[in-house]
C-alpha positions as CSV (number, residue, x, y, z in Angstrom):
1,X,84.9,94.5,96.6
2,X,85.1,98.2,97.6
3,X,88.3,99.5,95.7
4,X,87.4,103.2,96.2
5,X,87.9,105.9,98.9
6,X,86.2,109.2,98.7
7,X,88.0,111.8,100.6
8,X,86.2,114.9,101.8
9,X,88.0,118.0,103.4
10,X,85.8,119.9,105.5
11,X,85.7,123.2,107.4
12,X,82.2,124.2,108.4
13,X,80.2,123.0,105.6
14,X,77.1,122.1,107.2
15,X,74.8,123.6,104.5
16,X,76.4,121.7,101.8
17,X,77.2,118.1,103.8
18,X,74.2,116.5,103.4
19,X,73.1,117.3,99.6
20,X,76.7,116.4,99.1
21,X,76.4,113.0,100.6
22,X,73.2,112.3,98.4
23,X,74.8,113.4,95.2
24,X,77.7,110.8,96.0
25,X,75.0,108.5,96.7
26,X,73.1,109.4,93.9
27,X,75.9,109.1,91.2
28,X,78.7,107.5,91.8
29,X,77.8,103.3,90.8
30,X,80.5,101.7,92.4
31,X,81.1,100.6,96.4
32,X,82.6,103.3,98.0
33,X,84.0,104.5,101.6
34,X,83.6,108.3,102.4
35,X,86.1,109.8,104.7
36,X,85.1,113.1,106.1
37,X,88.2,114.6,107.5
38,X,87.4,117.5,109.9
39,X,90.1,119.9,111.7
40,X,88.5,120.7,115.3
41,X,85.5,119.1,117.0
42,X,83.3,122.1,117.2
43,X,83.4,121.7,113.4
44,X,79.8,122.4,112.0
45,X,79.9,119.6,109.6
46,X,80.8,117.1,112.8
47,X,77.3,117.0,114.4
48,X,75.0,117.1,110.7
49,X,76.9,114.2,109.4
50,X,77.0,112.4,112.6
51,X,73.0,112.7,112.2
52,X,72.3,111.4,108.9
53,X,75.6,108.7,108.1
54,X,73.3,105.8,108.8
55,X,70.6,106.8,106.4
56,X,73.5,105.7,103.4
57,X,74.5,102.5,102.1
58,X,78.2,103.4,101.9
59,X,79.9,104.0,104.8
60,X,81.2,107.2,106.1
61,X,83.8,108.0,108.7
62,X,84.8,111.0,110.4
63,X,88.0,111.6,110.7
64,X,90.0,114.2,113.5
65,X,93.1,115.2,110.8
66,X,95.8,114.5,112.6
67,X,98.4,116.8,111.4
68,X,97.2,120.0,112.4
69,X,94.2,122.7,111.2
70,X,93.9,123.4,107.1
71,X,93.3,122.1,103.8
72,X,96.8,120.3,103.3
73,X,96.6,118.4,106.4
74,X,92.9,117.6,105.9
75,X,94.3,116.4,102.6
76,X,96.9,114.7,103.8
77,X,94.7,112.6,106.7
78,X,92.4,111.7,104.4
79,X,95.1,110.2,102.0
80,X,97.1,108.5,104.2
81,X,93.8,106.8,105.8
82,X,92.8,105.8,103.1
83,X,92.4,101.9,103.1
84,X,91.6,101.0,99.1
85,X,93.4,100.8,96.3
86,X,92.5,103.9,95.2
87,X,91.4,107.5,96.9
88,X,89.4,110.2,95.4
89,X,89.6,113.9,96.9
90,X,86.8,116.2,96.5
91,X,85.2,119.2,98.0
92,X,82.1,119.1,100.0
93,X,80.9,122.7,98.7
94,X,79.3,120.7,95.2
95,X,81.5,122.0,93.1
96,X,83.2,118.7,91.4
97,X,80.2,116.6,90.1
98,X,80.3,113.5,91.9
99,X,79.5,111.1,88.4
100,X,83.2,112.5,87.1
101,X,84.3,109.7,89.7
102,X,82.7,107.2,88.1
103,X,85.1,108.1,85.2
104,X,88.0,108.5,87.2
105,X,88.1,105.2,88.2
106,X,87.3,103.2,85.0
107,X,90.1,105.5,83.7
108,X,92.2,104.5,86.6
109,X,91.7,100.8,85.9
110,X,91.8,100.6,81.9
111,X,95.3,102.5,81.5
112,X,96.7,101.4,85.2
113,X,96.7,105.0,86.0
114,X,98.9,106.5,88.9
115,X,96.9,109.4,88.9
116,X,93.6,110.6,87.0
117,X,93.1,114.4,86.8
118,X,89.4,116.1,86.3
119,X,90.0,118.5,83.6
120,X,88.7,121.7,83.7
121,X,90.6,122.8,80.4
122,X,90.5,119.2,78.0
123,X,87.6,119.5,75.7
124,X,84.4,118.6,77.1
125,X,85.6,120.0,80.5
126,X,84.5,123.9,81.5
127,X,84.7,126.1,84.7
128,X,81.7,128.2,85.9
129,X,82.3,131.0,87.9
130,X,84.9,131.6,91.0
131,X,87.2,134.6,91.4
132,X,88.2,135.6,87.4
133,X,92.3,135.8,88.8
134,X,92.4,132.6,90.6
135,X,90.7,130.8,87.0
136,X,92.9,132.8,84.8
137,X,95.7,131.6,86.5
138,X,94.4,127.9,86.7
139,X,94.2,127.8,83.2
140,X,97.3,129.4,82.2
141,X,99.4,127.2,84.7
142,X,97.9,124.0,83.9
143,X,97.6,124.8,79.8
144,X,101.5,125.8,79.9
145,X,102.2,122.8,81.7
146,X,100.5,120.8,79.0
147,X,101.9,122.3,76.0
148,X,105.1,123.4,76.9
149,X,106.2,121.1,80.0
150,X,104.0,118.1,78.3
151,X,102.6,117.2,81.9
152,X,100.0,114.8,80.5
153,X,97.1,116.5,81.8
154,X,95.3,120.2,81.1
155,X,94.4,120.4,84.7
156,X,97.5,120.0,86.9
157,X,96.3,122.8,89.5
158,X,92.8,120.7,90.2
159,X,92.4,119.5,93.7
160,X,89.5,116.9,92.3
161,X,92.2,114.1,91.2
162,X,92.3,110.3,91.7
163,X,95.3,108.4,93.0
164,X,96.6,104.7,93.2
165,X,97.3,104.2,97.0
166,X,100.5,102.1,96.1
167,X,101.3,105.9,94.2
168,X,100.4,107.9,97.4
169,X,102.5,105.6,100.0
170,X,105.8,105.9,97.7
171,X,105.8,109.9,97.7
172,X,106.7,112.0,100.8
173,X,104.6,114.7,100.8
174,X,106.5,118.7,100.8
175,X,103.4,121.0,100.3
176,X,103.5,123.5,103.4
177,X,100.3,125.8,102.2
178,X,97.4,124.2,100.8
179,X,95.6,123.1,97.4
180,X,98.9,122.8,95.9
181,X,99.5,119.2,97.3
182,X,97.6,118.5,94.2
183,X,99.9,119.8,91.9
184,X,103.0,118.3,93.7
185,X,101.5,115.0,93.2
186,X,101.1,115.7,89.6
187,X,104.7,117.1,88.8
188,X,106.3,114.0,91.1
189,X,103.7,111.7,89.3
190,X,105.4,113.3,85.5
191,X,108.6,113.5,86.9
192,X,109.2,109.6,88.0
193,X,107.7,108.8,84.6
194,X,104.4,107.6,86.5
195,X,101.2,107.3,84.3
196,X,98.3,110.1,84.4
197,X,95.5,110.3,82.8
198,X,92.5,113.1,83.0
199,X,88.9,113.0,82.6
200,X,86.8,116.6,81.6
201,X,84.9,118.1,84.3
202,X,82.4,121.0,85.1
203,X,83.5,123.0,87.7
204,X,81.2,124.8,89.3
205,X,81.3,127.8,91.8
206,X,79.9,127.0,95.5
207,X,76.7,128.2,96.1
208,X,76.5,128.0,99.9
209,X,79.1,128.5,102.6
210,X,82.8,130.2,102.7
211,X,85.6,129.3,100.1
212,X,89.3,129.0,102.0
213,X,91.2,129.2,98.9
214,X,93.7,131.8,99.7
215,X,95.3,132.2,96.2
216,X,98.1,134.7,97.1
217,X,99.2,133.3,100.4
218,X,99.7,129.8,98.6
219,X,100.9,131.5,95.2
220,X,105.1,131.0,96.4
221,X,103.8,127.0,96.6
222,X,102.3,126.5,93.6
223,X,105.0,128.4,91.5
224,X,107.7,125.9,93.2
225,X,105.9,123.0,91.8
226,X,105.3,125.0,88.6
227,X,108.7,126.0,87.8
228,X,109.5,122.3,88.8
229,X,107.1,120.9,86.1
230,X,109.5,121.9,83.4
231,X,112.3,120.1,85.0
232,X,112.5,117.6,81.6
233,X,112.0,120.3,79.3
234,X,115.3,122.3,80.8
235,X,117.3,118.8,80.4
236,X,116.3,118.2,76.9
């Protein structure tokens, strides 16, 4: 029985779609859907994967988002669409390595996990390249969070988590910018006593295609969820 939704936001990634697809083909053992969730139709991912989807054994789906252009409703779509009992998100620019899923789930499943976190920071995990700021910042955020706020994961700020539907359909969703709906997830998740667990990962820069991480105009977001994060540690 297929128990596992991969969720791909896309903008443009037509040099990356394909050997993406193949490396979710390649690594990741159990049945799976892919749900490619685009913002416009002129999208140059649109036409490639329409192309090549029957050439996989797992199905994948293109999906309009529905809640308007950019990351967090791409996010959002692909969450909310999601028909198993559990939904991966990852990037389509190769970045997250797709066998980490594997993990995530058999994680997931032995501890009844609410939400498992790829860890950049936990031992094993490790973070290659990317904008020196933006990674600073990661790993001071989501170490702090751990040590101080004891949010049981070293990775809050990762957008390459796994989460129990039944999770995702009980939270209303505030993020307004972008990648931070990750982190919101993470501090509701810690905050309602929820279970999370993390997984290491290797992180690697893309190598193809346009980043739209835009770390200062989302900055304001992520500090509100930050701040939020230490919620129990304020109340004793």
């Amino acid at each position: 029985m297929c128990r596992l939704t991969i969720v791909i936001p896309v903008y443009n990634e037509d040099e990356n779609i394909v050997k993406e697809l193949q490396e979710l083909e390649k690594h990741v053992i159990y049945e799976h859907i892919i749900n490619i969730i685009y913002d416009f139709d002129e999208d140059t991912t649109v036409p490639i994967v329409e192309s090549v989807k029957s050439n996989f054994k797992n199905k994948i789906n293109l999906i309009k988002n529905k809640y308007g252009r950019g990351v967090l409703n791409a996010i959002k779509t692909g969450l909310e669409t999601a028909t198993t009992d559990y939904v991966v998100v990852t990037m389509a620019d190769l970045s997250d390595p797709p066998e980490v899923i594997n993990k995530m789930l058999e994680k997931a499943q032995i501890n009844s996990a609410d939400i498992v976190c790829a860890s950049r920071y936990m031992r094993g995990g490790r973070q290659i390249g990317g904008p020196l700021i933006k990674g600073l910042m990661s790993r001071f955020a989501g170490l702090t969070l751990h040590y101080f706020a004891k949010v049981p994961t070293h990775d809050a700020t990762n957008s390459f988590k796994l989460y129990k539907k039944s999770f995702v359909q009980e939270q209303t969703i505030e993020s307004n910018g972008g990648f931070e709906l990750g982190l919101e997830l993470v501090i509701k998740a810690y905050l309602q006593n929820k279970i999370i667990s993390e997984v290491p990962t290797i992180w690697t820069d893309r190598q193809a295609g346009k980043s739209n991480f835009k770390i200062m105009q989302w900055l304001p977001s992520y500090l509100k969820w930050y701040f939020k994060g230490y919620t129990k540690w304020f109340h004793g």
